[in-house]
N, C-alpha and C positions, 0 to 999 in steps of 0.2 A: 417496537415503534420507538426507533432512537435517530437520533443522527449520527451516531457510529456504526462506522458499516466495518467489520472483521472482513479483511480478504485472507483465509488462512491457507500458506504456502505449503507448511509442514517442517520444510527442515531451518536449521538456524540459517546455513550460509546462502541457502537461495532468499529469505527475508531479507539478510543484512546487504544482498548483491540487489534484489529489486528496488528496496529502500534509495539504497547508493543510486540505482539508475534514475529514480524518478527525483533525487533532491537535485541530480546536475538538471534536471529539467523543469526545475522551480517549483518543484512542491514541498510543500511542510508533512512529509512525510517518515515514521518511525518505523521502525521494525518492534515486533513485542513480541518478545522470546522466555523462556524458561529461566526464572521460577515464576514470571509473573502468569505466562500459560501452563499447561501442560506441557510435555514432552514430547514433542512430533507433530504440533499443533505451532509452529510460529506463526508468527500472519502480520501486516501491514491491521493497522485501524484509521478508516481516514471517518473524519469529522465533515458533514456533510452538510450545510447552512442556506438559508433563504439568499444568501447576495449572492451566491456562483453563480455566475451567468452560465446559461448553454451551451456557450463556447468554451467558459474554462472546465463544464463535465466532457464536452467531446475530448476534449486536450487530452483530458484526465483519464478517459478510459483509451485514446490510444495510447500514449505513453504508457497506462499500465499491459496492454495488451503487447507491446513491444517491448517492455521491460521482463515480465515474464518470460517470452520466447528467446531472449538471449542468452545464448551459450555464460 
């Protein structure tokens, strides 16, 4: 019961390339990689708050849904 939601990727450079896709698409989003995880375990952590509106989660899970699927 947090407001950090871990979406873990796995590897460093798919984190640091979905990170990259979703900050040109206006999110304050990190990538969080080794040492601070485990080893094969990277992952995005987004911060999740009472003001998002509906629209900025719909945004947010296309954009991450499209950012993932990118070559």
């Amino acid at each position: 019961a947090s407001q950090i939601v871990p979406v873990i990727l796995g590897s460093n450079e798919l984190a640091l390339a979905t990170a990259a896709r979703l900050q040109r698409a206006c999110f304050a989003v990190r990538a969080i990689r080794p040492p601070s995880v485990p080893e094969g375990t990277s992952r995005l952590r987004l911060s999740l708050n009472a003001r998002l509106s509906f629209e900025d989660l719909q945004r947010l899970t296309q954009a991450l849904g499209t950012a993932t699927s990118e070559p």
